[in-house]
C-alpha positions as a Markdown table, in Angstrom:
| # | Residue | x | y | z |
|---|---|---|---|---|
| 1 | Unk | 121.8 | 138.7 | 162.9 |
| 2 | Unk | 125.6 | 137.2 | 162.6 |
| 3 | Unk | 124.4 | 134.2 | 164.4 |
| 4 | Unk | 121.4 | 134.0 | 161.9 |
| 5 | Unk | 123.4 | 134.1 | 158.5 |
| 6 | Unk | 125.8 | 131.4 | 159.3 |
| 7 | Unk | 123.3 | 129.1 | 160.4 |
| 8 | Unk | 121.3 | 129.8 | 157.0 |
| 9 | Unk | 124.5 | 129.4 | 154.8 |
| 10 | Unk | 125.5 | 126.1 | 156.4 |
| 11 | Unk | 123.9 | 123.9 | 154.6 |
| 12 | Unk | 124.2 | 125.9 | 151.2 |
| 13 | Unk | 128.4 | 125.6 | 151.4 |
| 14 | Unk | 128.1 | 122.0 | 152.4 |
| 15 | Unk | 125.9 | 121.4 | 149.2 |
| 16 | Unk | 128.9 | 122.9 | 147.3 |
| 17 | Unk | 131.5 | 121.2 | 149.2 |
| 18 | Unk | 129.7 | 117.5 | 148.3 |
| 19 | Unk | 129.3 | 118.8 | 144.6 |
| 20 | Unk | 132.4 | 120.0 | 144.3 |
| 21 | Unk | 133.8 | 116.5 | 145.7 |
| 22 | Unk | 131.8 | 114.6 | 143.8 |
| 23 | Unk | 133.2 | 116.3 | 140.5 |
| 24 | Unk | 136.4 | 115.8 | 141.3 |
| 25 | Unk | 135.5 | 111.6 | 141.9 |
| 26 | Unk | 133.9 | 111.6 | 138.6 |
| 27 | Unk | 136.6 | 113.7 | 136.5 |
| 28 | Unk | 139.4 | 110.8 | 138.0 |
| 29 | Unk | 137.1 | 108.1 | 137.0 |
| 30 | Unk | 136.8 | 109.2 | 134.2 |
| 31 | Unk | 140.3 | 109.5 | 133.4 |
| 32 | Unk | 141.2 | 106.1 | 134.4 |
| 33 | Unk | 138.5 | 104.7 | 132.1 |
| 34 | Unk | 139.7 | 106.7 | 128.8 |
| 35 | Unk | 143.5 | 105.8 | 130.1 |
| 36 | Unk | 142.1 | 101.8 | 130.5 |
| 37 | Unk | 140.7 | 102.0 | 127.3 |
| 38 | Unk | 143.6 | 103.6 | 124.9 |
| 39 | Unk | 145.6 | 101.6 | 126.0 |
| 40 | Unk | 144.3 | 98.7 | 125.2 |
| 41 | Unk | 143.6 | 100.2 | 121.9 |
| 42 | Unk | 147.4 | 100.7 | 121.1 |
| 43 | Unk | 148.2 | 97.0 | 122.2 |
| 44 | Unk | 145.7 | 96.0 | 119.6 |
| 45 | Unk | 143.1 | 94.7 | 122.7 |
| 46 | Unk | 139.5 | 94.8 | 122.2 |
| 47 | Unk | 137.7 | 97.7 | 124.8 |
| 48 | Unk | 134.5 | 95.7 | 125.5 |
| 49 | Unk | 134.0 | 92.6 | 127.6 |
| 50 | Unk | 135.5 | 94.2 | 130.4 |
| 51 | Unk | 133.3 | 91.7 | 133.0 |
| 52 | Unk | 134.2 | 88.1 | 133.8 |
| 53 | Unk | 132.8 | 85.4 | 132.2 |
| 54 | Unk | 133.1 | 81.3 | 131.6 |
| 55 | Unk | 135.6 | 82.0 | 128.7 |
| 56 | Unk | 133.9 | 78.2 | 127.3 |
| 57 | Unk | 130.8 | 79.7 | 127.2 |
| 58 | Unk | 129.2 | 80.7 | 123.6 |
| 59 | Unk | 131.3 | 79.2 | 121.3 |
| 60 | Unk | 130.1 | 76.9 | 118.9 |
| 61 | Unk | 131.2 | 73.0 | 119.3 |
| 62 | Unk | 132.9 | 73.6 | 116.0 |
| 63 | Unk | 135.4 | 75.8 | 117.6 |
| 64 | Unk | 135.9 | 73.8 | 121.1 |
| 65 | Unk | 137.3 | 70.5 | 118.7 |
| 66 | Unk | 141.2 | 71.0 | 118.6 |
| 67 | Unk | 143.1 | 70.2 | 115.2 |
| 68 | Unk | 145.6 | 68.8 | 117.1 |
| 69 | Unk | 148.7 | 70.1 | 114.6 |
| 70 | Unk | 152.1 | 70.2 | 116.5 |
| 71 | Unk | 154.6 | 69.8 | 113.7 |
| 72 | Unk | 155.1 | 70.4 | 110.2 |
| 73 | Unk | 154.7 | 66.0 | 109.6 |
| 74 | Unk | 151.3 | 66.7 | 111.0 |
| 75 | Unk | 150.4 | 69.6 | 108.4 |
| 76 | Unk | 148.8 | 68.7 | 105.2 |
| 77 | Unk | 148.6 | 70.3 | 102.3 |
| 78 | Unk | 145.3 | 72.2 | 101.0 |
| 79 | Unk | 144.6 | 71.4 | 97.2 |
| 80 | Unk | 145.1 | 74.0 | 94.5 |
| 81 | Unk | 141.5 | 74.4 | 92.5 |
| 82 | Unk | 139.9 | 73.8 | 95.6 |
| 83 | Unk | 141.5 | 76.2 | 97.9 |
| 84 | Unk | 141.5 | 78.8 | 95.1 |
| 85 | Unk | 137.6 | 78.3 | 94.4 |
| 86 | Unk | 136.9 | 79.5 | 97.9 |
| 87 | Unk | 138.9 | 82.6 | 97.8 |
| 88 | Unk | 137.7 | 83.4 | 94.9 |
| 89 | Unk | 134.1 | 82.7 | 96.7 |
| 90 | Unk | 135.3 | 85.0 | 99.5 |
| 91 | Unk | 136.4 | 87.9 | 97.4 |
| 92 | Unk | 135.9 | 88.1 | 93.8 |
| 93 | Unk | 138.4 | 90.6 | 92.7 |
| 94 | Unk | 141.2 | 88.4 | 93.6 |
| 95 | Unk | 142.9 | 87.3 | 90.2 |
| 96 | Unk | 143.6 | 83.7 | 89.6 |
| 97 | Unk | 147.0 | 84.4 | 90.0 |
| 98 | Unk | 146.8 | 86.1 | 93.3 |
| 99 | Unk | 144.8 | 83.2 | 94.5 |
| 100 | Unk | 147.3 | 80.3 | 93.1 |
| 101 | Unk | 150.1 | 82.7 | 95.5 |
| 102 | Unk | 147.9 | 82.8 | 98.7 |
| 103 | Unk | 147.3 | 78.7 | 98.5 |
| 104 | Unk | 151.0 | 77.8 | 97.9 |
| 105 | Unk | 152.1 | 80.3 | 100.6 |
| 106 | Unk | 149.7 | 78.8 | 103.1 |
| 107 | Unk | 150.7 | 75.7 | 102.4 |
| 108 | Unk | 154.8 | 76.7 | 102.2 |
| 109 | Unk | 154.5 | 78.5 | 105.5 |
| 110 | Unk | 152.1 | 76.3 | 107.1 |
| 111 | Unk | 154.2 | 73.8 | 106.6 |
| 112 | Unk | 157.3 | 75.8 | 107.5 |
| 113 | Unk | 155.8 | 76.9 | 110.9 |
| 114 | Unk | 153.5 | 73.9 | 111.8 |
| 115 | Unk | 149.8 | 75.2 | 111.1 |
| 116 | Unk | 147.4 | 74.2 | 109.3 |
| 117 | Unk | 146.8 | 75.8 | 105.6 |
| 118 | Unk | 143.5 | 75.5 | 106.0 |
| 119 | Unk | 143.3 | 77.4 | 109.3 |
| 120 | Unk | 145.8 | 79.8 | 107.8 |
| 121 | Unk | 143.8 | 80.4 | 105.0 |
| 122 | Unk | 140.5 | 80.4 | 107.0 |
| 123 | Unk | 142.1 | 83.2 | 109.2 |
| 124 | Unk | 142.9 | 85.2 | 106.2 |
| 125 | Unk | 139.3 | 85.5 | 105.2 |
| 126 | Unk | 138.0 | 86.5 | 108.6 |
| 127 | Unk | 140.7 | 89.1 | 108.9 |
| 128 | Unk | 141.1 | 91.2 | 105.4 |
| 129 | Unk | 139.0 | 88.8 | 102.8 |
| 130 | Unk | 142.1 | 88.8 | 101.2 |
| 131 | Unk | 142.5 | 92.2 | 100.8 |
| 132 | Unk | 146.2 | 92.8 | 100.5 |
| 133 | Unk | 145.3 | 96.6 | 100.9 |
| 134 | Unk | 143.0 | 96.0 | 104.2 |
| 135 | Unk | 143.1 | 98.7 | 106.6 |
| 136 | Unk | 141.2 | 99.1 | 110.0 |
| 137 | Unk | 142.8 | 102.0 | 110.8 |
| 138 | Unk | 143.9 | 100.2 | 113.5 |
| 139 | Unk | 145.8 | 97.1 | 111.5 |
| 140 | Unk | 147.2 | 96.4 | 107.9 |
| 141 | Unk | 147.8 | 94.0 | 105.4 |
| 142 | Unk | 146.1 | 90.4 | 104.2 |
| 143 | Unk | 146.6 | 89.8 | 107.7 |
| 144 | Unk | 145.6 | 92.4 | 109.6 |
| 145 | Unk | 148.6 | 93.4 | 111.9 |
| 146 | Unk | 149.0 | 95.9 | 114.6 |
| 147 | Unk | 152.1 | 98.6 | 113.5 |
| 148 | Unk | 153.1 | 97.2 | 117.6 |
| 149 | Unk | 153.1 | 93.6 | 116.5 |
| 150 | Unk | 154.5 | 93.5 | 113.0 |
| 151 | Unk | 157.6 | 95.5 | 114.9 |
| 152 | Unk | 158.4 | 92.8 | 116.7 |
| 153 | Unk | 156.8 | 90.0 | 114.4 |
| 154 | Unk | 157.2 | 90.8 | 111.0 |
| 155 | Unk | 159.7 | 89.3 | 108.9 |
| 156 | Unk | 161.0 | 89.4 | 105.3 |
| 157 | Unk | 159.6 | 86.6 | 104.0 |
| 158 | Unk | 160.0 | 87.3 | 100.2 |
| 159 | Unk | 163.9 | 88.1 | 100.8 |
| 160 | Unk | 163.6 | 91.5 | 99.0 |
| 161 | Unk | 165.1 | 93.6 | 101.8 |
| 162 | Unk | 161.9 | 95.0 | 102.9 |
| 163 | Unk | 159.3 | 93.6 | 105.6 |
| 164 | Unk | 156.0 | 95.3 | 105.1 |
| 165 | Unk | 152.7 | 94.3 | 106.1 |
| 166 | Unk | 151.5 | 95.3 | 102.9 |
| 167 | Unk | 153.4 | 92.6 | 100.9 |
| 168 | Unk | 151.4 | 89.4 | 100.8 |
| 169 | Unk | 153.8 | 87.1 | 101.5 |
| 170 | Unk | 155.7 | 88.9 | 104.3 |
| 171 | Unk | 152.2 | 89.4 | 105.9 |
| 172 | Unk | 151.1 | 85.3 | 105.2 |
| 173 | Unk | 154.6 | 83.8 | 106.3 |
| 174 | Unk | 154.7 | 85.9 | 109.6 |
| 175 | Unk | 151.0 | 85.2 | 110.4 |
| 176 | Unk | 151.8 | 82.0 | 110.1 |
| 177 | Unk | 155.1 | 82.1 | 112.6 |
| 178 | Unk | 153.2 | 84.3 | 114.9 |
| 179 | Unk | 150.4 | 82.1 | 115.4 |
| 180 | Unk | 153.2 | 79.2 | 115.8 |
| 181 | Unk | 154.4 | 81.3 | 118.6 |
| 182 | Unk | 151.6 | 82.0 | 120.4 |
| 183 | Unk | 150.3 | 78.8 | 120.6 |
| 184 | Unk | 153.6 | 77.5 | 121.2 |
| 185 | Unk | 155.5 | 79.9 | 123.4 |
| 186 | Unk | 153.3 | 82.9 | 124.3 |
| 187 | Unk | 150.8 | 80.9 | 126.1 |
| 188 | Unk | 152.5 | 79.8 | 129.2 |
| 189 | Unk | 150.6 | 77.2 | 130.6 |
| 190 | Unk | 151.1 | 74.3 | 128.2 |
| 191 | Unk | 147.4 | 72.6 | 128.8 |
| 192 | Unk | 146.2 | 75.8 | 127.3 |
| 193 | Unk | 148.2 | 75.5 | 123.9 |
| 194 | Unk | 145.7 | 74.8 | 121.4 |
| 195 | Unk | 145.1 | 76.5 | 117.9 |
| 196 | Unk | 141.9 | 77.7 | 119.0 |
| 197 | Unk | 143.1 | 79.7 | 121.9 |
| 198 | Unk | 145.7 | 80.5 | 119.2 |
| 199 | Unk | 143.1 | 82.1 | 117.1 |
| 200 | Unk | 142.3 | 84.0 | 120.0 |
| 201 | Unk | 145.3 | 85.6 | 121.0 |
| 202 | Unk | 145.9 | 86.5 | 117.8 |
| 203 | Unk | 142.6 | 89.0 | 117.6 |
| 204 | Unk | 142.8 | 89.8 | 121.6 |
| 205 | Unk | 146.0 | 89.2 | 122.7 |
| 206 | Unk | 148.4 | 86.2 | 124.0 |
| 207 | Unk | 148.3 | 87.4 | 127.3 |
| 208 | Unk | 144.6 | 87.0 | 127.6 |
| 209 | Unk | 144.7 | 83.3 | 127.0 |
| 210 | Unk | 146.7 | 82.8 | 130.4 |
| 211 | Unk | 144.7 | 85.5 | 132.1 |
| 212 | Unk | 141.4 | 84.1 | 131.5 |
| 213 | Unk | 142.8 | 80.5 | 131.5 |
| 214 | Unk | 141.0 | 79.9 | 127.8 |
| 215 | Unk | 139.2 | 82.3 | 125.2 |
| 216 | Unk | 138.8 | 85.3 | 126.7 |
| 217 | Unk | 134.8 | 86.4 | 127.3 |
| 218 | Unk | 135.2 | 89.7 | 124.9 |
| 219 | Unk | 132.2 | 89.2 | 122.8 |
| 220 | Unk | 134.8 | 90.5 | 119.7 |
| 221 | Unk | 137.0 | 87.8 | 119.7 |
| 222 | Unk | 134.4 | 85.2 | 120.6 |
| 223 | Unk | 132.5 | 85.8 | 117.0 |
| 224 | Unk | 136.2 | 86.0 | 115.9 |
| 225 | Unk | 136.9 | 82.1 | 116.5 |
| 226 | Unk | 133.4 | 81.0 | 115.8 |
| 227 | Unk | 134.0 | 82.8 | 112.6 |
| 228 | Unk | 137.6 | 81.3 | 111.4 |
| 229 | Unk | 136.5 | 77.8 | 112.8 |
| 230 | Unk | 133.4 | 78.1 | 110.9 |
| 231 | Unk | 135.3 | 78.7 | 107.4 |
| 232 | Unk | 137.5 | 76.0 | 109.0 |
| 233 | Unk | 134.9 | 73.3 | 109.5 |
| 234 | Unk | 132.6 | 73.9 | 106.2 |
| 235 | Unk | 135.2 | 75.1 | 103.4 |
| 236 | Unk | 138.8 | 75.0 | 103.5 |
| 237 | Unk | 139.4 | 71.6 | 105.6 |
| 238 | Unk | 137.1 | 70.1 | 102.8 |
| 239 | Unk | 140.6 | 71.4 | 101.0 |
| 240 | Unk | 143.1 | 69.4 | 102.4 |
């Protein structure tokens, strides 16, 4: 009768014992995947896209064509009325006023920090539409910063004692050094320093662009260049 009862409960404890395991497997996972994925989150990263990919691959040809800007001689100046026209295009509850402030600061501190106005300007759209109150819950401002990034990038551009992310032109003139950075000192391999991978470490992070040796192949920041190089390409460079 002994010998009986252990042989029938053999194969009920090692069912338990492979579930049992199997739980545990799935509850570390699990973990890892939720730890993987906040953290990205609080460096501002996308989550998706986790695969590998060409990182050349679906982007529009408009986007692949550098600008070739290196120095504030090579910057040019958007036009006022024409540069205004679009943002007012873009969002209509910008005042005139607001609009005349956005166009001379992206051409004061695109000049200031070597890029574009016109990209500057284009990247403003895709990021807040000029919303000076923008809020993702997960970045702020005109420009759309990261509380991480604005700590260490952020300036006081307007010289009134205060650098917030919520002031127009603190959040314009250190967009504008920022992306001067990353194209110029974040990215550390030099034959990747263009103002489209730029653009791209600016939405996914500068890192990435080294990593992945170009754009990286989250689907996010993909429709993020195509998107800024697109306002590029058929508005504001018809500006300059």
């Amino acid at each position: 009768m002994s010998a009986f009862s252990l042989n029938n409960l053999k194969t009920p404890i090692l069912v338990i014992i492979y579930t049992v395991f199997f739980i545990i497997i799935v509850t570390i996972a699990g973990v890892m995947i939720a730890f993987t994925c906040s953290s990205k989150l609080l460096e501002g990263l996308p989550i998706i896209g986790f695969g590998g990919a060409n990182p050349n691959n679906n982007l529009d040809e408009a986007a692949n064509n550098d600008l070739g800007a290196t120095s504030t001689q090579d910057v040019g100046q958007v036009k006022d009325d024409c540069a205004k026209s679009q943002i007012k295009n873009a969002n209509p509850n910008v005042s005139d006023a607001d609009a005349q402030k956005y166009v001379e600061w992206a051409n004061k501190y695109g000049k200031m920090y070597g890029m574009d106005p016109a990209l500057l300007l284009a990247q403003l759209q895709a990021e807040s539409t000029f919303d000076p109150k923008a809020s993702s819950g997960l970045a702020n401002g005109i420009a759309q910063f990261t509380p991480a990034t604005w700590s260490g990038e952020g300036y006081d551009a307007n010289g009134n004692g205060n650098a917030s992310v919520w002031e127009p032109e603190d959040a314009i003139a250190s967009q504008a050094r920022y992306m001067s950075r990353i194209k110029n000192q974040k990215i550390t391999n030099p034959n990747l320093r263009t103002w489209q991978n730029a653009v791209a470490g600016y939405n996914a992070g500068p890192a990435t662009i080294d990593q992945y040796g170009g754009i990286p192949p989250y689907p996010e920041t993909r429709i993020y260049v195509n998107k800024i190089f697109n306002l590029y390409n058929n508005y504001y460079s018809k500006c300059l």
